[in-house]
C-alpha positions as CSV (number, residue, x, y, z in Angstrom):
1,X,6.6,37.1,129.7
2,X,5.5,40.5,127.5
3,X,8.4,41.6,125.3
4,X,6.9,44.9,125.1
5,X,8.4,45.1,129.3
6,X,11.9,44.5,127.9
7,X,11.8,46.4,124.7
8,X,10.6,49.7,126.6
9,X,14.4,50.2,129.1
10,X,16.3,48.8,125.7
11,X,14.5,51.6,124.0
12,X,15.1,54.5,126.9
13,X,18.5,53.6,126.9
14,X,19.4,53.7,122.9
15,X,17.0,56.9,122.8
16,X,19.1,58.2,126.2
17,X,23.0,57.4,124.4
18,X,21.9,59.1,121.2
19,X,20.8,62.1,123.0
20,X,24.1,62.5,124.7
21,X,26.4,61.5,121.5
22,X,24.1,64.0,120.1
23,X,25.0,66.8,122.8
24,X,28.6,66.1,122.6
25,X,28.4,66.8,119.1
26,X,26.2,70.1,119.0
27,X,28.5,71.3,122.0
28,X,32.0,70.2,120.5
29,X,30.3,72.7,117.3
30,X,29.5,75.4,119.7
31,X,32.2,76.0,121.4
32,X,34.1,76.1,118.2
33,X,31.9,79.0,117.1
34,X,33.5,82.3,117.6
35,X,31.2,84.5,120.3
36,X,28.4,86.8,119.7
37,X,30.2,89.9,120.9
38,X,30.4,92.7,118.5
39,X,33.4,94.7,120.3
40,X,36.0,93.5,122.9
41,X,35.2,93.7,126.6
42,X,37.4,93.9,129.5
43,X,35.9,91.1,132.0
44,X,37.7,91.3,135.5
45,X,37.1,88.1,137.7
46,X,37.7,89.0,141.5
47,X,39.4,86.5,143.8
48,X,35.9,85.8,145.8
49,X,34.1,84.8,142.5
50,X,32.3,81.1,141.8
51,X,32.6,79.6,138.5
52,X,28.4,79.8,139.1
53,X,29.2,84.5,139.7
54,X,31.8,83.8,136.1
55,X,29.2,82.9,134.0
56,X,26.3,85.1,135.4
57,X,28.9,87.8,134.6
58,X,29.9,86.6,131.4
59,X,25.5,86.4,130.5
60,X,25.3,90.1,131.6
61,X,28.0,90.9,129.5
62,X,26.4,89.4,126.7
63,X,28.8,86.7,125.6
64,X,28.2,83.5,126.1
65,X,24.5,81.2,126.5
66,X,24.8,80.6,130.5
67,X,23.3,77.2,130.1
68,X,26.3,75.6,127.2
69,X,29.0,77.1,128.7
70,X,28.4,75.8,132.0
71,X,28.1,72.9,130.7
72,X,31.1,72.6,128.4
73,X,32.9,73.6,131.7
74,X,31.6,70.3,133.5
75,X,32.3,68.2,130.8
76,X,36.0,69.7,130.5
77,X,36.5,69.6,134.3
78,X,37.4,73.7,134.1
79,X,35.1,74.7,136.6
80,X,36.9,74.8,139.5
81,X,40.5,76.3,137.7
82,X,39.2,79.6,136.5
83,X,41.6,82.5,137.9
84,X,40.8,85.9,139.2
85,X,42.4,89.0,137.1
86,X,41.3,90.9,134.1
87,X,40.8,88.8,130.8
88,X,40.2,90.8,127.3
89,X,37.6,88.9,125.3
90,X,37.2,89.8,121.8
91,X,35.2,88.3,118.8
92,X,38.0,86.0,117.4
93,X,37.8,84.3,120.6
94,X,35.5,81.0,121.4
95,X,33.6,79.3,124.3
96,X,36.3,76.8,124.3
97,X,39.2,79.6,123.9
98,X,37.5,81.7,126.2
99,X,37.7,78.8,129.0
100,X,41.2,78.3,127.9
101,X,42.1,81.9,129.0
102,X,40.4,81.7,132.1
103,X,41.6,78.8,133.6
104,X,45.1,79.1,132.6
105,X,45.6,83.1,133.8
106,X,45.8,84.4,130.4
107,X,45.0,88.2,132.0
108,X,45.3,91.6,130.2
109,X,49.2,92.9,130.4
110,X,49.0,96.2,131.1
111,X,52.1,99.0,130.1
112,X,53.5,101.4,132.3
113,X,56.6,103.8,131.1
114,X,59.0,105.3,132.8
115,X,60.0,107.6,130.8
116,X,63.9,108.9,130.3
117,X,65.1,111.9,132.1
118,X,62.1,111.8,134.5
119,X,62.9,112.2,138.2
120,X,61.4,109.9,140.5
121,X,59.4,112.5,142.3
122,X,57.2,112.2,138.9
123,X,57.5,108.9,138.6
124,X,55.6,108.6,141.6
125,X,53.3,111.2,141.1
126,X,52.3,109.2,137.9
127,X,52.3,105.8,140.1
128,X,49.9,107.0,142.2
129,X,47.4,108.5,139.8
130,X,47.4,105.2,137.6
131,X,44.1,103.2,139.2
132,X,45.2,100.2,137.5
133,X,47.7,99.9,140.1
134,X,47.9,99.1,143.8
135,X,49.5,102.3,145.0
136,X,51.4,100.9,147.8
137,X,53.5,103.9,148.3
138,X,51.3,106.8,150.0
139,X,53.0,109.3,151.8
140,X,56.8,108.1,151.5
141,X,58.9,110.9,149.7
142,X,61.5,110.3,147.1
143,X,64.5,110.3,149.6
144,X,62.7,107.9,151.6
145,X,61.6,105.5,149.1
146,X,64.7,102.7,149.0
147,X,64.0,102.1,152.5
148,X,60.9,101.8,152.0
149,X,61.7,99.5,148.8
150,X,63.7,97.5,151.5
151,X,66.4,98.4,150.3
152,X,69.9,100.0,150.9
153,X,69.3,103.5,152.6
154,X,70.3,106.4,150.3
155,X,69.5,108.8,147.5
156,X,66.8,107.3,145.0
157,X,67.5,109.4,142.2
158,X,68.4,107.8,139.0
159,X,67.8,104.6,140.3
160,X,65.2,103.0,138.5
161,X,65.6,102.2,134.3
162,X,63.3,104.1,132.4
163,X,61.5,101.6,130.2
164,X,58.0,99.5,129.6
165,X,57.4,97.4,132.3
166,X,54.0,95.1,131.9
167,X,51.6,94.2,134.6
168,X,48.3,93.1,135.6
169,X,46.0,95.6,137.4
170,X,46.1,95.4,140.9
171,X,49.6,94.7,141.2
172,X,51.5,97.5,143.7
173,X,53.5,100.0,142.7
174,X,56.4,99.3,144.4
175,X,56.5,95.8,142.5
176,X,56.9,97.6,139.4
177,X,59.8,99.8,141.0
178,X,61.2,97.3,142.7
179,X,61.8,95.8,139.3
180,X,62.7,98.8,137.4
181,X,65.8,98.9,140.0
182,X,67.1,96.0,139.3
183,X,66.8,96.4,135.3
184,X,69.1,99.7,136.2
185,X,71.4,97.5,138.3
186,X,71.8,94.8,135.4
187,X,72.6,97.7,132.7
188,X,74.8,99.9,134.6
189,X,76.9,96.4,135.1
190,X,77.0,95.1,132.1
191,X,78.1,98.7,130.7
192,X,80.3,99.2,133.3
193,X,82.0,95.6,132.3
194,X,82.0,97.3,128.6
195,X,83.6,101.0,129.6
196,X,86.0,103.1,127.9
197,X,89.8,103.2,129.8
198,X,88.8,107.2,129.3
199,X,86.3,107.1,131.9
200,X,87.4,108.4,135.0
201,X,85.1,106.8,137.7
202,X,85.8,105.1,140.4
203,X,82.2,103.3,141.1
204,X,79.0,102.9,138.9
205,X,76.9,105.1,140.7
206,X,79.6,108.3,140.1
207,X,79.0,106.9,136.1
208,X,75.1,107.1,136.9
209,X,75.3,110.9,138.0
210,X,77.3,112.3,134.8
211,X,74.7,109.7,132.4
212,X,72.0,112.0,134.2
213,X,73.1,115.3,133.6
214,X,73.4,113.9,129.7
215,X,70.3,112.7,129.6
216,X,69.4,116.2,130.8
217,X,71.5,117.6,128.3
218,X,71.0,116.5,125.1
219,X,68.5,113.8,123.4
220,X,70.3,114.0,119.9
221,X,72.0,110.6,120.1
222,X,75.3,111.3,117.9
223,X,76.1,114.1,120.1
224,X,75.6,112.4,123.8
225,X,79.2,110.8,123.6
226,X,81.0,114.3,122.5
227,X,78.7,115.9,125.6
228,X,80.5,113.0,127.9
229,X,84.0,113.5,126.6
230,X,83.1,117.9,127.5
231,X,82.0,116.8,130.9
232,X,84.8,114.2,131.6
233,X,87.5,116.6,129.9
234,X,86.4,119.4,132.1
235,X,86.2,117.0,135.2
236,X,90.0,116.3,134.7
237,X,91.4,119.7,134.6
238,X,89.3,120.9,137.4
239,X,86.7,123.4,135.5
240,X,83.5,123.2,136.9
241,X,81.0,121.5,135.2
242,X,78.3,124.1,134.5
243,X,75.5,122.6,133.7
244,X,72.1,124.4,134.0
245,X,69.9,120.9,134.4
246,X,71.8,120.2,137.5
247,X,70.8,124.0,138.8
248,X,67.5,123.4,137.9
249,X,67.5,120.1,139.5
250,X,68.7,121.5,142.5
251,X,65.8,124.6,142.7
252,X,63.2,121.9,142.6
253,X,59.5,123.8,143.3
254,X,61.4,127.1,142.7
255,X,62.1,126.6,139.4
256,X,59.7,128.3,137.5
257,X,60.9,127.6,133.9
258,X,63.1,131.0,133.8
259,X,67.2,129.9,134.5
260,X,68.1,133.5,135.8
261,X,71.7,134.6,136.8
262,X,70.5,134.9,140.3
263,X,70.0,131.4,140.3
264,X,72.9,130.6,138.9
265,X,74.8,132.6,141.4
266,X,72.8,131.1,144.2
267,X,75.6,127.9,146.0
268,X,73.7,124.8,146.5
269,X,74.9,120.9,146.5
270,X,73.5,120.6,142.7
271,X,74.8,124.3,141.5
272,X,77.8,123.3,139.1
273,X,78.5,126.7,138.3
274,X,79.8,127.3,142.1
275,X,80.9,123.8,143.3
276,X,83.4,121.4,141.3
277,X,83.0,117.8,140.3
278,X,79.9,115.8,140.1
279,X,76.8,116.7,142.1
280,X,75.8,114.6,145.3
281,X,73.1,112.2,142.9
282,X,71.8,111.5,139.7
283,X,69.3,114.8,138.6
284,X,67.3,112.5,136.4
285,X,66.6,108.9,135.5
286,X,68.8,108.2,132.5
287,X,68.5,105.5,129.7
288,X,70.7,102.6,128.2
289,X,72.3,105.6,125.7
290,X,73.0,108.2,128.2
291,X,74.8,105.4,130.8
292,X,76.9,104.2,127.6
293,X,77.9,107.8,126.5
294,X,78.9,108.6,130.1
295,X,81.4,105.3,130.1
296,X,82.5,106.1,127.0
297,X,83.1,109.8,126.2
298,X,84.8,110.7,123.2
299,X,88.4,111.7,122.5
300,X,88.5,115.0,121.5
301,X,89.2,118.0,122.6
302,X,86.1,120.6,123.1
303,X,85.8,122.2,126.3
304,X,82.3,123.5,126.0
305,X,79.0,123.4,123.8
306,X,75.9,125.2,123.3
307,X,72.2,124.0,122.2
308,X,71.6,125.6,118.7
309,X,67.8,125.1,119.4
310,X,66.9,122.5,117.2
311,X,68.2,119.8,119.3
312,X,71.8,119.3,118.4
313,X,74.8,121.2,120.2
314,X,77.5,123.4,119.3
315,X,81.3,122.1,120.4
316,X,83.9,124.6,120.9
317,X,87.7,123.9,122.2
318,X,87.8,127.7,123.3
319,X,86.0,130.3,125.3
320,X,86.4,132.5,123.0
321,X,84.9,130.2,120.1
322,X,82.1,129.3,123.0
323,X,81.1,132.8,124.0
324,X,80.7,133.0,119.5
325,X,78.2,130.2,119.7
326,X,76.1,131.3,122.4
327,X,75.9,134.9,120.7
328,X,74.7,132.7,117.9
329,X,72.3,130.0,119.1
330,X,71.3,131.7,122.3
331,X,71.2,135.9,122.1
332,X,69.5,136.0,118.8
């Protein structure tokens, strides 16, 4: 028998195993080199897409060799696992880190604030003008929106925690809502559970309504609890509460940026000039610092206050000392 007919397979197949030990090598190297891209790129992968569309897309883009990748994909078994959503790939990343984050969902967060004191007419003005979300929410009006929320009929004002909430891009609106309600629910308990034996409410939601008006009131954090302890002193001898926001609040569209007297002569559910006690609802969302001043207002004994323009307030125990500090901070 020729040896040269048994030496040629023997040969094919040593010449065949070093050429894969070989490629497992030179791909184990590449995909530990970071990738060629020379700023970071926002790749979105839509539910429909193949592993085959991924890496076409992912060529286009510039960023990886179609052939290696695919490859490292197969021998890692990955192909099938990659997830739809929008991935941020940057230069530090790798072929190998790169899979990583699309097969395990590691998708772009996205921020959206809800910003203290806003109403949530504006809030979902700015919803629906944000195309990184879903706007789920066309046509429903603020007074409408917990129903259509699915939850409890009523008022939605002040009902959602201002605050950074992250999300991917696509997800609805009233996802994000949904969970900015019950971030207000959880505060407004666990500062109810924490309030002052000076506060005088009987529910959370009466708390809610004053923490709006001082939200609307003043921003200057020393001065929130001394604007409670005004409000809730006022509250107890029966003084109307006199608050321009909650006018303004009530005037809605009308409200032109000029408070006149007219306005505040004008009786409405929101006009605390003419009516006593709390209005109806919240007049603004209000943060963590206004629901805490409004459950604990201070012990002293002012009766009024006045912005002096630069952000802080003026206290006064007497008309007279009041009617002073407007002359002051307001006529000059």
């Amino acid at each position: 028998m020729d040896k040269r007919i048994l030496f040629f397979p023997a040969a094919v197949i040593v010449v065949g195993i070093a050429f894969l030990v070989g490629m497992r090598i030179y791909l184990d190297r590449w995909a530990e080199q970071p990738l060629s891209v020379t700023q970071d790129i926002v790749f979105i992968v839509e539910p429909a897409m193949t592993f085959s569309s991924v890496a076409d897309g992912l060529v286009e883009a510039g960023v990886v060799n179609p052939w290696l990748f695919s490859l490292r994909a197969r021998q890692r078994g990955l192909q099938p696992a990659v997830q739809s959503g929008e991935y941020l790939i940057t230069a530090a990343l790798t072929p190998d880190t790169l899979l990583d984050r699309l097969t395990l969902g590691d998708i772009v967060a996205h921020r959206y604030l809800i910003v203290e004191g806003s109403t949530t007419k504006t809030v979902l003005e700015g919803l629906a003008t944000d195309d990184r979300l879903s706007f789920d929410l066309s046509g429903v009006a603020a007074e409408d929106l917990m129903v259509r929320l699915g939850l409890p009929a009523g008022n939605s004002e002040g009902r959602f925690f201002p605050d950074t909430y992250l999300f991917r891009r696509g997800d609805e609106a009233s996802a994000l809502l949904l969970r900015a309600k019950s971030k207000m629910d959880t505060v407004l308990a666990g500062l109810w559970s924490e309030r002052s034996s000076r506060a005088p409410f009987e529910t959370p939601y009466e708390a809610l309504i004053l923490a709006s008006i001082i939200e609307k009131e003043t921003g200057f954090q020393p001065d929130r609890a001394r604007v409670s302890g005004v409000f809730v002193r006022r509250l107890a001898k029966g003084m109307r509460l006199q608050s321009d926001p909650t006018v303004i609040y009530g005037l809605g569209d009308e409200f032109d940026g000029d408070l006149t007297r007219r306005m505040l002569k004008e009786d409405g559910p929101y006009n605390t000039y003419r009516r006593y006690g709390l209005p109806p609802t919240p007049i603004a969302l209000p943060g963590r610092a206004a629901i805490k001043a409004a459950l604990n207002p201070d012990d002293g004994d002012d009766l009024y206050f006045v912005a002096r323009g630069d952000g802080t307030s003026q206290f006064s125990g007497t008309l007279e000392e009041h009617n002073e500090a407007v002359a002051r901070y307001q006529r000059r």
